[in-house]
C-alpha positions as a Markdown table, in Angstrom:
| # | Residue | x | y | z |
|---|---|---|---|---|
| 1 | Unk | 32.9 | 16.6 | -15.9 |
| 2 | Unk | 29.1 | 17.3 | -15.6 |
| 3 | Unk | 26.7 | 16.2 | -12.4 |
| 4 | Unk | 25.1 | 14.0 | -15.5 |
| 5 | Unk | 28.3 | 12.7 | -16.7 |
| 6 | Unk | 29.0 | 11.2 | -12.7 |
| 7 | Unk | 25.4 | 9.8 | -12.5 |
| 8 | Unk | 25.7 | 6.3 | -13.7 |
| 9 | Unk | 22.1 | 6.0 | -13.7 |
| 10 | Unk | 21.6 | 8.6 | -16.2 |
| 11 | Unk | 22.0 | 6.6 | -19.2 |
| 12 | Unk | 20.6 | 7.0 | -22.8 |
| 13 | Unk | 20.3 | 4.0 | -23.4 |
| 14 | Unk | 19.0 | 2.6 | -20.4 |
| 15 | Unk | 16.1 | 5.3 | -19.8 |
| 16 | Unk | 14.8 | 4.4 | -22.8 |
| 17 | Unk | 14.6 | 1.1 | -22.3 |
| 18 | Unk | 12.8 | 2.1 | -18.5 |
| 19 | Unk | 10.4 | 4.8 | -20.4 |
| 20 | Unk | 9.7 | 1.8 | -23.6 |
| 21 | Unk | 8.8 | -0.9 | -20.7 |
| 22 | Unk | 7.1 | 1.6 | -19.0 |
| 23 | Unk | 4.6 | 2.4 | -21.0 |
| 24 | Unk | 2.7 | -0.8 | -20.6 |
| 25 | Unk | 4.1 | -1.6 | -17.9 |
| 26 | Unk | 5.8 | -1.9 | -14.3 |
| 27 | Unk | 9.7 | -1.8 | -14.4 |
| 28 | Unk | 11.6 | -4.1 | -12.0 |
| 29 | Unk | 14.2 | -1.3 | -11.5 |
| 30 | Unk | 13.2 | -0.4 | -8.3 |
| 31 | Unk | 13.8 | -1.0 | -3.9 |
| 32 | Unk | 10.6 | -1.9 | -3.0 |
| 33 | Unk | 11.7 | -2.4 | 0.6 |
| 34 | Unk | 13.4 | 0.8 | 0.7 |
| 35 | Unk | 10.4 | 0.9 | 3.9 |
| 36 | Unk | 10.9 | -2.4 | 5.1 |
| 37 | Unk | 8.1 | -2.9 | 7.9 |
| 38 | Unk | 10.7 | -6.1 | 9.5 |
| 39 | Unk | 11.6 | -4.3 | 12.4 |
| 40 | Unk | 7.8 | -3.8 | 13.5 |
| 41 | Unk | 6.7 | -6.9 | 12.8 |
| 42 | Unk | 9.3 | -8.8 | 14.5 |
| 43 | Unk | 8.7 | -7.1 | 17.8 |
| 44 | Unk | 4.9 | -7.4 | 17.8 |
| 45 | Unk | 4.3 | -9.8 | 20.2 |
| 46 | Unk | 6.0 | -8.0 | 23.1 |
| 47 | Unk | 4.6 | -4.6 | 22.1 |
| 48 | Unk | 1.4 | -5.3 | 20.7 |
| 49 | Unk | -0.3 | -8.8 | 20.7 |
| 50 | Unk | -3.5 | -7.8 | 19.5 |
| 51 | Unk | -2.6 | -6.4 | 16.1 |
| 52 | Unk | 0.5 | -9.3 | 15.8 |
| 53 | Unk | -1.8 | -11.2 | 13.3 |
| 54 | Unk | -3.4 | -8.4 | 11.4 |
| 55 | Unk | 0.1 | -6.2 | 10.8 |
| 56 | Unk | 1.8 | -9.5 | 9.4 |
| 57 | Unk | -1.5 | -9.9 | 6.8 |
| 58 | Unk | -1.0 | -6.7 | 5.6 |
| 59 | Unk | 2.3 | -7.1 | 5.3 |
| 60 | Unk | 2.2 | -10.1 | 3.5 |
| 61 | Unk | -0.5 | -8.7 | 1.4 |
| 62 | Unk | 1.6 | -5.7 | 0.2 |
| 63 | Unk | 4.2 | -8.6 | -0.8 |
| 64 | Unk | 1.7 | -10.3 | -3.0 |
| 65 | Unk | 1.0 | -7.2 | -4.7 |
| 66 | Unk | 5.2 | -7.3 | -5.3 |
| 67 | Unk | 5.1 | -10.7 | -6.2 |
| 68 | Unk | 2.4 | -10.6 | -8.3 |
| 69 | Unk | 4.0 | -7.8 | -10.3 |
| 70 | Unk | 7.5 | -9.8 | -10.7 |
| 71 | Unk | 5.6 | -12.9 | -12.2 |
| 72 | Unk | 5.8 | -11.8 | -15.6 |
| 73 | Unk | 9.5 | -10.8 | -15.4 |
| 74 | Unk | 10.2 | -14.4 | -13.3 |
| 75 | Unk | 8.6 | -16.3 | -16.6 |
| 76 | Unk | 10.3 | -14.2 | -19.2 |
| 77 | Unk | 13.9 | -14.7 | -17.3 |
| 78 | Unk | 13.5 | -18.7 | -17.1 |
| 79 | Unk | 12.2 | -18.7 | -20.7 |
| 80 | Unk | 14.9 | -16.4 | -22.1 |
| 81 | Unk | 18.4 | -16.8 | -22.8 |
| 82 | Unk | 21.1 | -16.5 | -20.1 |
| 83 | Unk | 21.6 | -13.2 | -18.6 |
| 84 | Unk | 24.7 | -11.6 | -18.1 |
| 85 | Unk | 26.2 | -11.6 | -14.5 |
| 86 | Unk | 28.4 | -9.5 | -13.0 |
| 87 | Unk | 29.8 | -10.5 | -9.5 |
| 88 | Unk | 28.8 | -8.3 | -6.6 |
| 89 | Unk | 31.2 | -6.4 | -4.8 |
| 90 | Unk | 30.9 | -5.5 | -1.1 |
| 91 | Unk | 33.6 | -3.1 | -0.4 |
| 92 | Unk | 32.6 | -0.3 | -3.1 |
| 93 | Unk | 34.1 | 2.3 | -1.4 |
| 94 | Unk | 37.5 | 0.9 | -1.6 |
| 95 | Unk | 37.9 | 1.0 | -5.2 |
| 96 | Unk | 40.1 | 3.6 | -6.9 |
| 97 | Unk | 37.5 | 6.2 | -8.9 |
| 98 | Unk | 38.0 | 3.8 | -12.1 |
| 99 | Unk | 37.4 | 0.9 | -11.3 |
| 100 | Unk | 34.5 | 1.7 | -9.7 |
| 101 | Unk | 33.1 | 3.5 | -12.7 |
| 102 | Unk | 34.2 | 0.5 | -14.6 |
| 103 | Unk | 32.1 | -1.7 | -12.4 |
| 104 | Unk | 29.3 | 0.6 | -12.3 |
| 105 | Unk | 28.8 | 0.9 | -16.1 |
| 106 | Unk | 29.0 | -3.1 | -16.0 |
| 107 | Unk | 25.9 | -2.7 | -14.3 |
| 108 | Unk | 24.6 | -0.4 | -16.7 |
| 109 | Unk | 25.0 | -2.8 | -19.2 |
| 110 | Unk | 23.9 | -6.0 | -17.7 |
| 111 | Unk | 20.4 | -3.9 | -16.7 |
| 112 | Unk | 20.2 | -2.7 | -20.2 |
| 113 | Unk | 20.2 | -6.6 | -21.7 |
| 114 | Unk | 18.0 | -7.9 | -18.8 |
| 115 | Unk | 15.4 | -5.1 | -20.0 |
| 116 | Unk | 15.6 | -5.3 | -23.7 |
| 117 | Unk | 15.2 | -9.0 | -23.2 |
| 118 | Unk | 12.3 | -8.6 | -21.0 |
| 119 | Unk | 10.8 | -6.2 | -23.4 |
| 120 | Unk | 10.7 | -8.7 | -26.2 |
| 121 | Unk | 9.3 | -11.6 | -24.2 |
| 122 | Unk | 6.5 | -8.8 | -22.5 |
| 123 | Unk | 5.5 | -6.6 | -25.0 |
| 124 | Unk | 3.1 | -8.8 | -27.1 |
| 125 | Unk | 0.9 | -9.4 | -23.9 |
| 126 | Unk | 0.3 | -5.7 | -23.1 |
| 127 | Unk | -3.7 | -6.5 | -22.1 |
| 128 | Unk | -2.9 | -8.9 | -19.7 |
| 129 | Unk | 0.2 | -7.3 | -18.2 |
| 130 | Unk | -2.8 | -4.0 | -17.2 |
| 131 | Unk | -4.7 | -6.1 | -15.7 |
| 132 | Unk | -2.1 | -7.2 | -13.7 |
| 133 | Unk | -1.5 | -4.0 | -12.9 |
| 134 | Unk | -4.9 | -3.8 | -12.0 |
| 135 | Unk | -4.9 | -6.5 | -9.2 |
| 136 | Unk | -1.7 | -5.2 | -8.1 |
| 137 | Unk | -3.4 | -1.7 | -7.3 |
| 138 | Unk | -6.4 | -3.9 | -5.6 |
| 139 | Unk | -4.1 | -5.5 | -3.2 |
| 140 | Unk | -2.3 | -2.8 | -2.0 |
| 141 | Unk | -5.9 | -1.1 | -1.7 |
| 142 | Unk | -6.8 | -4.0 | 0.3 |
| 143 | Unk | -3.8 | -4.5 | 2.5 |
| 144 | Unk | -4.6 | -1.4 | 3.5 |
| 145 | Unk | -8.5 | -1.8 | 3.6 |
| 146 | Unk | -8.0 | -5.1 | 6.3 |
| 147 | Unk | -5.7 | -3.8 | 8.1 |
| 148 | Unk | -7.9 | -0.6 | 8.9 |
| 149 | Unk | -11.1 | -2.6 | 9.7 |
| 150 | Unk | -8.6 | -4.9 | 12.1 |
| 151 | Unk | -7.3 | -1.8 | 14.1 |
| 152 | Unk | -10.7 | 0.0 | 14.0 |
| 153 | Unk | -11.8 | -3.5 | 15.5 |
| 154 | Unk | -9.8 | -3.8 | 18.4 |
| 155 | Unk | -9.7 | 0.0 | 19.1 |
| 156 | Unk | -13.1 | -1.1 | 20.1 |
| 157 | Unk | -12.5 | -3.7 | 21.7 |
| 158 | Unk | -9.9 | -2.0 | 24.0 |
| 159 | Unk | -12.0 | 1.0 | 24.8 |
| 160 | Unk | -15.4 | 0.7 | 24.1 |
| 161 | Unk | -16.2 | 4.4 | 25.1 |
| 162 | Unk | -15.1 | 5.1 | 21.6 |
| 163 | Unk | -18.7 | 4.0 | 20.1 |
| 164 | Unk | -20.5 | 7.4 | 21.8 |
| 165 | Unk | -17.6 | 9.5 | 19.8 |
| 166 | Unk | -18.6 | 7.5 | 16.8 |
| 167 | Unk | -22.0 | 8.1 | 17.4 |
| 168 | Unk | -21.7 | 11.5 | 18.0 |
| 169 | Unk | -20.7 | 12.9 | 14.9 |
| 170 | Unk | -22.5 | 13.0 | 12.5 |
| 171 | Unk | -20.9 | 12.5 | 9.4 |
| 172 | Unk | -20.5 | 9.1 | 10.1 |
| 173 | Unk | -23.2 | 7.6 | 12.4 |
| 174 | Unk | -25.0 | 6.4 | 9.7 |
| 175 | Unk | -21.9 | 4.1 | 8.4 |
| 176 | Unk | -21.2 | 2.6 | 11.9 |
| 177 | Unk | -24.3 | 2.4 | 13.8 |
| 178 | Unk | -26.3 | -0.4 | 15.2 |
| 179 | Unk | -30.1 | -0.5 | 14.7 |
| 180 | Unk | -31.8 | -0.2 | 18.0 |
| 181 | Unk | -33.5 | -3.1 | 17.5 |
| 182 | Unk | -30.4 | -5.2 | 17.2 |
| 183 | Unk | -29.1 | -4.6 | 20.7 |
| 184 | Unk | -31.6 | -6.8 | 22.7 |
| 185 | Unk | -30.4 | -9.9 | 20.1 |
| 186 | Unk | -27.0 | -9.4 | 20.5 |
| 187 | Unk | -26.8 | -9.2 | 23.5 |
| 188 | Unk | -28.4 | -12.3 | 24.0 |
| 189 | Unk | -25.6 | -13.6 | 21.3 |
| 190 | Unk | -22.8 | -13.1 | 24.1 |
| 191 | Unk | -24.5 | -14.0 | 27.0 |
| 192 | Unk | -24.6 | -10.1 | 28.1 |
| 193 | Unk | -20.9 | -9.8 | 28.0 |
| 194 | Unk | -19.8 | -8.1 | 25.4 |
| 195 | Unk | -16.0 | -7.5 | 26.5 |
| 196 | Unk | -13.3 | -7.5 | 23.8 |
| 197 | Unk | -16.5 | -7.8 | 21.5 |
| 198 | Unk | -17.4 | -4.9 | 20.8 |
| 199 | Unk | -15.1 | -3.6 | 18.0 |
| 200 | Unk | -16.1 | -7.0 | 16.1 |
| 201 | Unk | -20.0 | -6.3 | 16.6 |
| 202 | Unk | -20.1 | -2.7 | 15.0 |
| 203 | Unk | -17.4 | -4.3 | 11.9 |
| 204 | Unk | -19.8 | -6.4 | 11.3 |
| 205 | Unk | -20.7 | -6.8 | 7.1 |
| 206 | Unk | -19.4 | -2.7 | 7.5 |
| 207 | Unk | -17.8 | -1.8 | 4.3 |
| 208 | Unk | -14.5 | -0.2 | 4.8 |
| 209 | Unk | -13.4 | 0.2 | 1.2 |
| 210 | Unk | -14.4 | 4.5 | 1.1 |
| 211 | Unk | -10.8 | 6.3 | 1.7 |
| 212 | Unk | -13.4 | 9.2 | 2.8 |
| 213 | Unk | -15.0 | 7.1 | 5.8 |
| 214 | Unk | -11.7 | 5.6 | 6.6 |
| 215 | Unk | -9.8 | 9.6 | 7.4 |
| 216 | Unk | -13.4 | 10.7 | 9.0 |
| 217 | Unk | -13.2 | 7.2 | 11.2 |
| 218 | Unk | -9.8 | 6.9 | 12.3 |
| 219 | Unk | -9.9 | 10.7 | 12.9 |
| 220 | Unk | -12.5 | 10.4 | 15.0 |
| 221 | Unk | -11.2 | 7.8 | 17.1 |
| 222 | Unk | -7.5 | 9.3 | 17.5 |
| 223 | Unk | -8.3 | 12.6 | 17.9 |
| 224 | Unk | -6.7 | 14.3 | 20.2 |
| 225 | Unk | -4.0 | 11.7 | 20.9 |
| 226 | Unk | 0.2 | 12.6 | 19.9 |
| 227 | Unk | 0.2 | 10.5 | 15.6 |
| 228 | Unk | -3.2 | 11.9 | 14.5 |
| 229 | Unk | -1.8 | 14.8 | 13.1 |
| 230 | Unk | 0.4 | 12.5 | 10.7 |
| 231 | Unk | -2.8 | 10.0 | 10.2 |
| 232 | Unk | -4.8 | 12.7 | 9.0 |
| 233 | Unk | -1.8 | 14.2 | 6.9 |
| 234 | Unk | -1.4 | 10.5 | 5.0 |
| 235 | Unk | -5.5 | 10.6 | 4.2 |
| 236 | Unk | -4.8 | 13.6 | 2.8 |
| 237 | Unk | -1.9 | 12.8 | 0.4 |
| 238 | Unk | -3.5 | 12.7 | -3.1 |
| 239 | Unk | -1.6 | 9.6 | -3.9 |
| 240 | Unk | -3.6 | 7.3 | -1.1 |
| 241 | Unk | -7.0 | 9.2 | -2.3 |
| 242 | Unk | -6.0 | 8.5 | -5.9 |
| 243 | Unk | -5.4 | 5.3 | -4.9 |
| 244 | Unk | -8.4 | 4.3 | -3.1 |
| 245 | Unk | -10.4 | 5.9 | -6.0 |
| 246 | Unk | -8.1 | 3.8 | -8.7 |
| 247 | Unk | -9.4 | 0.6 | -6.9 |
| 248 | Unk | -12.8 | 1.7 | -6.7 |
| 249 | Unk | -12.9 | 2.3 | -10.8 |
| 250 | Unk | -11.3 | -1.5 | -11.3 |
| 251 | Unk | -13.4 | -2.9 | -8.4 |
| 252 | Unk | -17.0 | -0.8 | -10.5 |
| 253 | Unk | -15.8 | -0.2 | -13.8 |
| 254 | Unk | -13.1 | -2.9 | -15.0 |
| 255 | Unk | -10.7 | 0.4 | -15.1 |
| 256 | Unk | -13.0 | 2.2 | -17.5 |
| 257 | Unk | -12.5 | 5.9 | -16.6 |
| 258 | Unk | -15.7 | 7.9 | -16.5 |
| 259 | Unk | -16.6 | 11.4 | -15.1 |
| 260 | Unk | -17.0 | 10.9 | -11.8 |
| 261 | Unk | -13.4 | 9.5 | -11.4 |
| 262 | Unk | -12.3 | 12.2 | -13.1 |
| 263 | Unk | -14.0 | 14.6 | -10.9 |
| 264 | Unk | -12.9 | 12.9 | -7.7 |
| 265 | Unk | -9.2 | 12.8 | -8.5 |
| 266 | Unk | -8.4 | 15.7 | -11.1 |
| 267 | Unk | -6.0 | 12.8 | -12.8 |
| 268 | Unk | -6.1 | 14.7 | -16.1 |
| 269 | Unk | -3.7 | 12.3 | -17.4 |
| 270 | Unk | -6.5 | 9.6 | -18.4 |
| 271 | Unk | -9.1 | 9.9 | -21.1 |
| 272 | Unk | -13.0 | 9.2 | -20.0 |
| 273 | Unk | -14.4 | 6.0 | -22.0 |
| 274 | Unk | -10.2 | 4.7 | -22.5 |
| 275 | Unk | -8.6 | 2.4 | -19.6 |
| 276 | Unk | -7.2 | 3.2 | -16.7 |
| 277 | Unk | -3.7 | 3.8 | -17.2 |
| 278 | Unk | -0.8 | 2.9 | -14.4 |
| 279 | Unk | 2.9 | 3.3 | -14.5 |
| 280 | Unk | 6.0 | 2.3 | -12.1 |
| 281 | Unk | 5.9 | 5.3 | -10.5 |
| 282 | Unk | 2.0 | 5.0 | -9.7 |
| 283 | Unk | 2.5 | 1.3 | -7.9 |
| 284 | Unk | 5.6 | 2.8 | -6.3 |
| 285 | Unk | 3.9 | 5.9 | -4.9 |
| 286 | Unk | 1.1 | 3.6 | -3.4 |
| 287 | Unk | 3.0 | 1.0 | -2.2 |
| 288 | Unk | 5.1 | 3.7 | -0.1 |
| 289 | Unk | 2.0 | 5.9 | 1.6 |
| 290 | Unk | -0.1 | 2.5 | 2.0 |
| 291 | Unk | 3.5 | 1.6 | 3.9 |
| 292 | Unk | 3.7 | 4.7 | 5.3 |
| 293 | Unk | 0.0 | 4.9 | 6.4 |
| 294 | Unk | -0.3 | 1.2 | 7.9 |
| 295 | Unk | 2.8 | 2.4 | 10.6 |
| 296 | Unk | 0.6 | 5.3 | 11.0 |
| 297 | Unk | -1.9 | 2.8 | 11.8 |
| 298 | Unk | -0.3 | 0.7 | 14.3 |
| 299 | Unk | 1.3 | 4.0 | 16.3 |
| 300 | Unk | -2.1 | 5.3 | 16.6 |
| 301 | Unk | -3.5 | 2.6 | 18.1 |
| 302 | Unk | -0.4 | 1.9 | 20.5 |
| 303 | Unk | -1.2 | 5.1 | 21.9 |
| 304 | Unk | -4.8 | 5.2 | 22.2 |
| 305 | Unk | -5.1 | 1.4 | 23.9 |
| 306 | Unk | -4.0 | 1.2 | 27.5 |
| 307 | Unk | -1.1 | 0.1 | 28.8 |
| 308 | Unk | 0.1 | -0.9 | 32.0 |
| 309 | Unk | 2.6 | 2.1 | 31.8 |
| 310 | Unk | 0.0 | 4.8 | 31.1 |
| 311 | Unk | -3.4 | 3.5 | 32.8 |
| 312 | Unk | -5.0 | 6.7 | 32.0 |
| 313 | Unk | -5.7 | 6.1 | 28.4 |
């Protein structure tokens, strides 16, 4: 028997049905929490009060992007006729080699009625399923997005000092700098104490939405410290740039692809002047470096904040 013939995934039938749905759009198929961030979030207090509130937004924002994307299948499943069920079984591992491939091509089955039954109920609204699509590439943009301004907030806040690095380079004073001018006023705003404050001063009406200024910004402030290198290695992954630059063509151009995104992301795959085209394994790829990159986040910061077990940072 074949390596194909022992996959029950590989199935005829059933990846056509995936490729069919696919084409217009996401397919419920998938773990999306496969990199559950649960066991972080449930220990924040303790570890980290400071970033408790903003790590549970951008959690919860990366599971509106999920839920937001299972609203169409939700509808068409309490609209449509009964699906077939098959009950689960916990002890897999215990059946005899067929009955478990009895059970598993059950499964098969079941998925391949659920899909051909969400592709009739979906496939006449094709335009508003992309711009669902759409919103769902926004919000994991901008779970993302939040949760970076948050941690570049109270880096500040925690160690001040880091203004002068930002200030020092040059690529991105301009982005992050406070007019001299301003000083004198705002310090007069706080009552010349501007403890804990800083981080939300600089923020200020700062737009973080450039995936450039967020890898020269966070690598600025981490530099040097033990998760940079892995930081730096997530900005550089084409599918968080692609991303970031995906959002930036809905956000300007209602998903009209033009040169310049072409230019920025070599995604030869779209067709200047034609919409923007996104498939599972686009959303999937995002929601797992935006996952990946938000930990990333929250390591980096734990590091580079004092604590009363390492005064020296």
């Amino acid at each position: 028997m074949s390596e194909k013939d022992n996959d029950p995934i590989i199935d005829e039938g059933l990846s056509n049905l995936y490729k069919l749905i696919d084409e217009y759009y996401w397919v419920v198929l998938v773990n999306n929490d496969k990199n559950s961030l649960s066991d972080i979030t449930e220990n924040l207090e303790e570890d980290c009060k400071q970033l408790q509130g903003p790590f549970i937004s951008f959690t919860t924002n990366l599971k509106a992007a999920q839920n937001l994307l299972n609203l169409p299948y939700k509808i068409a499943a309490r609209n449509g006729p009964a699906l077939p069920t098959i009950a689960p079984l916990s002890d897999l591992d215990k059946l005899n080699p067929e009955k478990l491939k009895q059970y598993r091509e059950a499964l098969i089955e079941q998925t391949k009625f659920i899909l051909a039954q969400y592709d009739k109920a979906l496939s006449d609204k094709k335009s508003e399923l992309k711009f669902l699509m759409y919103q769902a590439c926004i919000l994991i943009w901008s779970a993302l997005e939040n949760f970076c301004k948050d941690v570049f907030i109270q880096s500040l806040n925690q160690r001040p000092e880091l203004y002068t690095r930002l200030q020092n380079n040059p690529r991105i004073r301009d982005s992050l700098s406070i007019p001299q001018a301003s000083w004198q006023r705002l310090l007069e705003e706080h009552n010349y104490d501007l403890n804990e404050k800083l981080g939300y001063i600089v923020a200020n009406n700062k737009d973080f939405s450039s995936p450039k200024l967020l890898q020269e910004v966070f690598h600025c402030i981490f530099e040097g410290f033990p998760e940079d290198k892995a930081l730096i290695d997530y900005f550089k992954d084409g599918s968080l740039w692609l991303l970031g630059q995906r959002r930036n063509l809905i956000v300007h151009r209602c998903g009209i692809v033009d040169q310049e995104y072409i230019n920025k992301t070599n995604d030869n795959q779209q067709k200047i002047g034609n919409s923007l085209v996104l498939r599972t394994l686009d959303i999937e790829q995002s929601m797992g470096i935006v996952r990946q990159c938000g930990i990333g986040f929250y390591a980096n910061a734990r590091h580079c904040w004092p604590r009363p077990e390492n005064p020296k940072f």
